[in-house]
C-alpha positions in Angstrom: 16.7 8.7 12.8 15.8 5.7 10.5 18.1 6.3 7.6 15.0 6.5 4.8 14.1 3.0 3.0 11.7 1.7 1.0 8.0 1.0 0.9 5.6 -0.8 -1.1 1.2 -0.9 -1.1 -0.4 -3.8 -1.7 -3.7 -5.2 -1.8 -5.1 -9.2 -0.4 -8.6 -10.4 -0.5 -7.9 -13.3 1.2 -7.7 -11.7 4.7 -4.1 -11.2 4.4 -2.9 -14.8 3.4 -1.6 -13.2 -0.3 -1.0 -9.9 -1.0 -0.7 -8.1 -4.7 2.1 -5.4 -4.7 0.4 -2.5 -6.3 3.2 0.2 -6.2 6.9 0.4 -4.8 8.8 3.1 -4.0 12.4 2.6 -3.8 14.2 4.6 -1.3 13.3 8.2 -0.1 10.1 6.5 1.5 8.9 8.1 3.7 10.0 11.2 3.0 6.5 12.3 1.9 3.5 12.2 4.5 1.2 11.5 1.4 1.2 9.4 -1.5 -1.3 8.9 -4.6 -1.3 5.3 -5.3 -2.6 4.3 -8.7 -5.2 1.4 -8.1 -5.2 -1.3 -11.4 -8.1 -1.5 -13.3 -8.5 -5.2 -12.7 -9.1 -5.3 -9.3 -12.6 -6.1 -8.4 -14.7 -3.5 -6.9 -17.5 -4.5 -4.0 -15.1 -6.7 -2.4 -13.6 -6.8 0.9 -10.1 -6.0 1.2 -6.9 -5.5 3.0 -4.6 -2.6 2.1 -0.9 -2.9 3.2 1.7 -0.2 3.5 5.1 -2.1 4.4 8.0 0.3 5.1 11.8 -1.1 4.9 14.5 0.9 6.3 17.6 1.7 5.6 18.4 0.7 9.7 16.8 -3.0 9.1 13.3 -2.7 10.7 10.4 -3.4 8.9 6.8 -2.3 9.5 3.7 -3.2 8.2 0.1 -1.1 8.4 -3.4 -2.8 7.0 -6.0 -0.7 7.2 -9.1 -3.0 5.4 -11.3 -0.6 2.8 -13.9 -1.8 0.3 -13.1 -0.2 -3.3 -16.7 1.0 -4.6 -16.1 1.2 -8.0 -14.3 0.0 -10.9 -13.4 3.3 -12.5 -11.5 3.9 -9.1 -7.8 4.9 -10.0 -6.1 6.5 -7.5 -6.2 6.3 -3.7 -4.7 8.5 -1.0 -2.7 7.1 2.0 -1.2 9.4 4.6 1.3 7.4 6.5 
């Protein structure tokens, strides 16, 4: 139906004027409902941000989700995202 793609999670705590890729996943996406997405150590916790999922098909559409989310601690390393 959308011949696969690729997607990518990234994270901007600028209200969306720069985002920070965070992980990629190159083609197959999304195959899987679910993905664990490792979260760097060196993002600040207690801050504001926005998390975006952008999807890339193989069909050449593009799609974009932000949900915003406040990470609550520093030790964080993985979150869940079910697309």
């Amino acid at each position: 139906m959308h011949g696969g793609g690729s997607c990518q999670f990234a994270v901007s705590y600028d209200q969306g004027k720069n985002f920070a890729v965070i992980a990629s996943v190159m083609g197959g996406c999304p195959i899987d409902l679910a993905y664990d997405i490792p979260i760097p150590s060196t993002l600040p916790a207690g801050k504001k941000a926005l998390f975006a999922w952008s999807w890339f098909n193989q069909l050449g559409n593009r799609y974009v989700l932000s949900p915003h989310l406040a990470l609550r601690s520093p030790s964080l390393h993985l979150v869940s995202f079910a697309g």
